[in-house]
Each structure stands twice: as C-alpha cells, then as structure tokens.
N, C-alpha and C positions, 0 to 999 in steps of 0.2 A: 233094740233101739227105741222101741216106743217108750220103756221106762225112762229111759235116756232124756235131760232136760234139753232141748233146741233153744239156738241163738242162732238169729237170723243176721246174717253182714249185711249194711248196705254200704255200696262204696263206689267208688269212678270206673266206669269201665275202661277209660282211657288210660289208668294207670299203666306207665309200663314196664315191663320187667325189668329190675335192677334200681327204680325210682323210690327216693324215699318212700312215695304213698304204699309204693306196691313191697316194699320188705319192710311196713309198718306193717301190714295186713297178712304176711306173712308171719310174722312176729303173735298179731293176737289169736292167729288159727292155732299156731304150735303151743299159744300158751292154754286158749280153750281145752283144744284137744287133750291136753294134761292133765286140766280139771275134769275132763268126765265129758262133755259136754258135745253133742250133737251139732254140727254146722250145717246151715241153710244159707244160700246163696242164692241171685239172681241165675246165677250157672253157667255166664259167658264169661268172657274175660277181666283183666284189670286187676278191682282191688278183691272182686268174687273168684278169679281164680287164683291169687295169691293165697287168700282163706283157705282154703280147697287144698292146695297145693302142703298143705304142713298138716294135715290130718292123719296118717298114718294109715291107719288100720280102725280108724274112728270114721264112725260115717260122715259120709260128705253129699248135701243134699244139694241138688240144684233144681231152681225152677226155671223152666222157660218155654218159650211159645212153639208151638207145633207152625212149620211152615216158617218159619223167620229164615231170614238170608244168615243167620248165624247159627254156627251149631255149638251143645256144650262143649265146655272146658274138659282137658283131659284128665281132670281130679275129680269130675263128679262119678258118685262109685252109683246113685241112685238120683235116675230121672224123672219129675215130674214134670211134664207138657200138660201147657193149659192154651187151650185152645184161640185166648185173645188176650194184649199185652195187661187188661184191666182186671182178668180174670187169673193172670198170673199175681199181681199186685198182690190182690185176694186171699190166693194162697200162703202167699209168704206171707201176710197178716197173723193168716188161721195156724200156722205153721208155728209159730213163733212162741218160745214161752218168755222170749225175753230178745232186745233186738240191742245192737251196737249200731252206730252212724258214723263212717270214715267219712273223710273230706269226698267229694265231688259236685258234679253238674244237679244240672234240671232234672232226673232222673233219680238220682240221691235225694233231691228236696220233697221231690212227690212221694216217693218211700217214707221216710221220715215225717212229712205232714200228714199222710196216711195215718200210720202206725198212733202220732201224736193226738190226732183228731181222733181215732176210734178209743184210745187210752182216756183222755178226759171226757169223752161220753158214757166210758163204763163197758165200753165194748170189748175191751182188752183186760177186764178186769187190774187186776196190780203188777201187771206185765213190766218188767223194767226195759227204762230206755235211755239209753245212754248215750251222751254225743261224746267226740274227742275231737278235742281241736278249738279252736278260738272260734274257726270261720259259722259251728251253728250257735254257741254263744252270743255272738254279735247279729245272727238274723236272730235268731229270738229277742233279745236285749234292743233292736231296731224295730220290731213289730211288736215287740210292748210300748215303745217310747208314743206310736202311733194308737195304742185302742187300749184300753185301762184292762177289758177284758182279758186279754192274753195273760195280763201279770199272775190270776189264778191257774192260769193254763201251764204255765210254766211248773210250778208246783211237782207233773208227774215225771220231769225230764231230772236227768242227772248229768251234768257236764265235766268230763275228765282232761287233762292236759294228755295224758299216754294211754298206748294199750296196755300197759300194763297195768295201771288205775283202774279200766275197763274190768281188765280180768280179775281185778282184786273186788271191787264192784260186786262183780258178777255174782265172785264167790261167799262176799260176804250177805247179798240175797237171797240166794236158793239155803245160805247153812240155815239160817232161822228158820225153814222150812220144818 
C-alpha cells in the first residue's frame, strides 16, 4: 500500500444512502479503485462511506477521532484515530498525495480550505486538488470577486463538472509522473 498513490475524499456526511451525493461518491471510489489508487476518508458516514464502500479489495483508509460519539464506517479495512478533530484534519492533509472535494457542509469547507491553504503555501508541494461540482467554483469565484489576492490562489485548484473528470484528472496527473 505504501507505494500505492492516496486520494483523499472530502465529502457530506450527511449524504444518504441512495442520494445523488452518496452514488456520486460511490461512483468515484469504484472508479479510483480501478485506477490503482489508495482511498482516504474522513471514515464515518455519508459521502466517506460511499468512497469506502466500492473499494474492493483496494485499501480503504479512514481517519477518525478516538472517543467521538461515532464509530467508523463498515468499509474502512484500516483505522487511523487521532486523538483531536484538528489533529485528525492533519492527517488526512499528511495522508494525501492528491485530494478530490464532493459537495458538502462547514466541515467539507474546512477540509478543502485546509488542504487549499497549505497547497499555495508550498506545504503540499504539487499535490492535486480537485473540486466537482459548481457549489466550490462559485465560493472560490465569490472570494476572489471580494480580495485580488485569491485570483493567484486559485491557480492550484482544478475544477471538474463529474467524477468522472475527477478520475480522469487524477489519471492524467500521476501518468507524467
């Protein structure tokens, strides 16, 4: 697994089974999984265990907090507990060779501002990161229209209409490797 490239999902945990979001995310786990590709999750529900849920026999990582009123998903084959919800964050940062961003909450946004912020500081070196969907094109495209600065910022994100784009994305990143 370690030679294995990691994609990190961030996505709604709210999604629910049988909801567009959640057999979207079902859709780009099975198609990852295809490519080769290591999946990392939050590790509870929604659009983290729809990812999870189409892995096969491909690892399926999940991170989550030791002590939380919730326990992982039943697709994660390999658990890491981090001891506080900002030290889990962390991981999935460190975890990541490349991250995807499904639609969701406050929770979604933190992940993804995360991952964005430590990418144009150089922290993530050339880590890809990929949005789907309108709803982060339009917060990005709304917090540029507010601070000139973001318009550079924007720069390291890539924004997809499907998971399939994603996954083609994906693939077409790691092949120049």
């Amino acid at each position: 697994m370690d030679s294995m490239k990691k994609v990190v999902v961030f996505g709604s945990a709210a999604a629910a089974a049988g909801s567009e979001l959640y057999l979207q995310a079902e859709r780009l786990g099975s198609l990852l999984q295809q490519q080769g590709f290591a999946l990392v999750t939050g590790g509870y529900g929604g659009v983290m265990e729809a990812v999870l849920s189409a892995t096969g026999d491909s690892p399926a990582i999940g991170v989550t907090v030791a002590n939380a009123a919730r326990t992982a998903n039943p697709y994660v084959k390999d658990v890491i507990e981090e001891t506080t919800y900002l030290n889990r964050l962390a991981k999935l940062a460190e975890l990541g060779d490349a991250y995807v961003v499904l639609s969701g909450g406050t929770g979604t946004l933190l992940e993804f501002a995360m991952v964005w912020a430590l990418r144009e500081r150089g922290h993530l070196a050339a880590k890809p990161i990929i949005c789907v969907g309108e709803q982060w094109r339009e917060a990005v495209e709304t917090m540029s229209f507010y601070s000139s600065q973001m318009l550079n910022a924007v720069e390291c994100l890539q924004f997809v209409d499907s998971v399939e784009s994603a996954a083609a994305a994906l693939r077409k990143a790691f092949d120049r490797e």
